[in-house]
N, C-alpha and C positions, 0 to 999 in steps of 0.2 A: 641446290645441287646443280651444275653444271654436265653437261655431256661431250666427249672430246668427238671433234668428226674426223674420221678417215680421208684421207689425200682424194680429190677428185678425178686424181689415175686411178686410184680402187674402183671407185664407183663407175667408172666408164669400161672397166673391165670387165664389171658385172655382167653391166650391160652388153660385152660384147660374145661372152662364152655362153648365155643364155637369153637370145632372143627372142627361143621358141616359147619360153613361158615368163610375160609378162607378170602374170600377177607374181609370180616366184619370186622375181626379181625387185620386184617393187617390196615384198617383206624383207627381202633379202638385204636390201639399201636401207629401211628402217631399222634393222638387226645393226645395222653396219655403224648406224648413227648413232646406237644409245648403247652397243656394246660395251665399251670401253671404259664409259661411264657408270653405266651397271657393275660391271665385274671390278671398279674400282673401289666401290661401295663394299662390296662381297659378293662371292658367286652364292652363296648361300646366306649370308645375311644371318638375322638372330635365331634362323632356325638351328643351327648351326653351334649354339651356344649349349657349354659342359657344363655339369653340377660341380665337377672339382675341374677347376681348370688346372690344377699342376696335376691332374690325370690323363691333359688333353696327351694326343697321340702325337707324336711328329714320325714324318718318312724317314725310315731308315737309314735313306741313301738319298739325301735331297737334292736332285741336278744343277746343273748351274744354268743359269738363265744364259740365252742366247736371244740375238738379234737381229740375225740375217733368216732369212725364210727359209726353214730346210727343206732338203733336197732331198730326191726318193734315196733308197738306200738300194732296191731291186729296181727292174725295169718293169715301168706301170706295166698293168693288162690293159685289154677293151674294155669301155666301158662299159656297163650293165643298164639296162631301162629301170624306170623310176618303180619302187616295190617299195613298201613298208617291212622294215627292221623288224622280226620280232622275237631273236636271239640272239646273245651276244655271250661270247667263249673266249676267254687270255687263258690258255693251259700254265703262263709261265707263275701267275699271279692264281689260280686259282679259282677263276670266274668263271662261271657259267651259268647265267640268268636269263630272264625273258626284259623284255624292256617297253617300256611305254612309249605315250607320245608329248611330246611340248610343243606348247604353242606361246603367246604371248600374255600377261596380266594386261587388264583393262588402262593398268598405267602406261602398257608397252614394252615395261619389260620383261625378260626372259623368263618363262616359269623354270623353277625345276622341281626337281622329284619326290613325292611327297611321301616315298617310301624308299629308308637310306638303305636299302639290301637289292633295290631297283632303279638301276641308270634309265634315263630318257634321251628319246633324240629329236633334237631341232626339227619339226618335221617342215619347216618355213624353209628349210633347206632343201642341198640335195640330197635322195636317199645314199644309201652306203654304195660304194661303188660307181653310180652316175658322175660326170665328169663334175669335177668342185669338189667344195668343202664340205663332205658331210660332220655334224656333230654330235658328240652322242657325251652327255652331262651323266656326276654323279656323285655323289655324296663319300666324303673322306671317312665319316664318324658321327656318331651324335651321341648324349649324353650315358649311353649305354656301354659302346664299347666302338671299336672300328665298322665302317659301311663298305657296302662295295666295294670303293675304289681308292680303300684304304692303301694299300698296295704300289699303285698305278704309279709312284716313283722311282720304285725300283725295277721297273721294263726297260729292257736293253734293246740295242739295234738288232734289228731280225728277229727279234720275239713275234711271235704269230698271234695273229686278231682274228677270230672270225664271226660272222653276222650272216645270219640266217634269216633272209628275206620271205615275205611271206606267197612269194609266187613259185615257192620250192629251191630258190636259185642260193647255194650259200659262197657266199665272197669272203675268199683270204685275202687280208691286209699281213703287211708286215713293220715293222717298226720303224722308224729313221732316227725319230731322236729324242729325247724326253728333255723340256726342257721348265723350268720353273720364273715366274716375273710378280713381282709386288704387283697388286689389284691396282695402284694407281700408273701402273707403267705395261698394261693389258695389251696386247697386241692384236688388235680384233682384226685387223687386214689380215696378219698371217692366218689365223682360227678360223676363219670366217669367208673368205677372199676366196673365189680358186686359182688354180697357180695352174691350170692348165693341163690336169688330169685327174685321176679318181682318188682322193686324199678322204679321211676319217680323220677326227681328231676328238681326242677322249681328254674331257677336262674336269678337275676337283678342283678342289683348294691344301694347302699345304702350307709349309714355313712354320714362322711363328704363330703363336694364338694367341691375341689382343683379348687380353682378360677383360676389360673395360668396356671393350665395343661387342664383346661376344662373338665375334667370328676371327678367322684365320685372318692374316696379313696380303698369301701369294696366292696365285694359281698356280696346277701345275696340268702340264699340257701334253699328253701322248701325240705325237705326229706320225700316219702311218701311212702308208701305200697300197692300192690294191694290185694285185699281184698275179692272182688267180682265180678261178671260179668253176663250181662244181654244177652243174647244170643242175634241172630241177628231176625228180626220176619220173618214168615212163609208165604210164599205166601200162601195165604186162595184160597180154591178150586183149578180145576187143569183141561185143558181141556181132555176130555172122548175119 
């Protein structure tokens, strides 16, 4: 197996919109290095695999792949300080779950979620809202019926995202653009990269299902924006 690397402008950009946290950044360039390779593979690999494959699911509405970096759709907010995710809400799709956390397999690459009714998020990233790429991974289906983020292809521009941090703070994202790319043409810069404000990006897998290899052929990639945010509420009165 081979791993593709990202442009050495990516990685220098890493480096320059997060200084303050070295070791972040140093996962973050590792992420950066076997992403594309990984998710060429499958984002989910043989877990992923149907008892009848002419049952698998396919999206509805399957987007067309794009290749230029999107661009917010609303005008970013401020950014928010680093807080762990521990809810995540698409009213348009029907979502509203709690969410884990991912870190890395001892191989290096990317875990994902070991339960398909529960998204996880990069936490070698940044949180929801903090300037960069946050990621929040999640399972299409598995041999029972649709998972999570069975859905997540048919989110339109301005569809609303929210994440509920665990410091009380909840951050609205909104949508920019849903876009879909075969595992071997992954775009880890866009996913992964920041582009120089508060971006989430929600990814499954989608397309075809390679009966043979047992996983999906594509990803598919919600790109969203943060937009707004609802502080955390107030302890009401106060002892005297």
């Amino acid at each position: 197996m081979t791993w593709t690397t990202p442009p050495a402008e990516t990685r220098r950009q890493l480096r320059v919109n997060r200084r303050s946290s070295r070791r972040w950044w140093a996962a973050a360039i590792v992420l950066l290095l076997i992403g594309a390779g990984f998710l060429s593979v499958g984002l989910f690999g043989h877990q992923n695999t149907l008892t009848d494959p002419a049952a698998a699911p396919t999206l509805a509405s399957p987007p067309a792949a794009v290749k230029a970096t999107p661009k917010p759709s609303a005008k970013p907010s401020a950014a928010l300080a680093r807080s762990v995710p521990v809810g995540l809400r698409i009213p348009a799709i029907g979502v509203a779950v709690s969410l884990s956390t991912l870190g890395l397999n001892p191989d290096r690459t990317v875990q994902v979620p070991t339960n398909y009714q529960q998204p996880g998020w990069f936490k070698l990233g940044p949180s929801p809202g903090q300037v960069g790429s946050a990621v929040i991974l999640g399972h299409v289906d598995d041999r029972n019926g649709p998972a999570v983020f069975f859905r997540l292809g048919s989110l339109k521009t301005g569809d609303k995202v929210e994440v509920s941090l665990a410091n009380g703070v909840l951050a609205h994202f909104v949508v920019n653009t849903v876009a879909m790319y075969l595992k071997t043409q992954f775009p880890a810069q866009q996913v992964y990269a920041s582009h120089g404000y508060s971006a989430l990006q929600l990814v499954t897998c989608g397309g075809q299902f390679d009966t043979q290899a047992g996983h999906y052929l594509s990803n598919v990639v919600a790109y969203t924006t943060l937009v707004s945010t609802t502080p955390a509420p107030t302890m009401a009165g106060s002892a005297g």
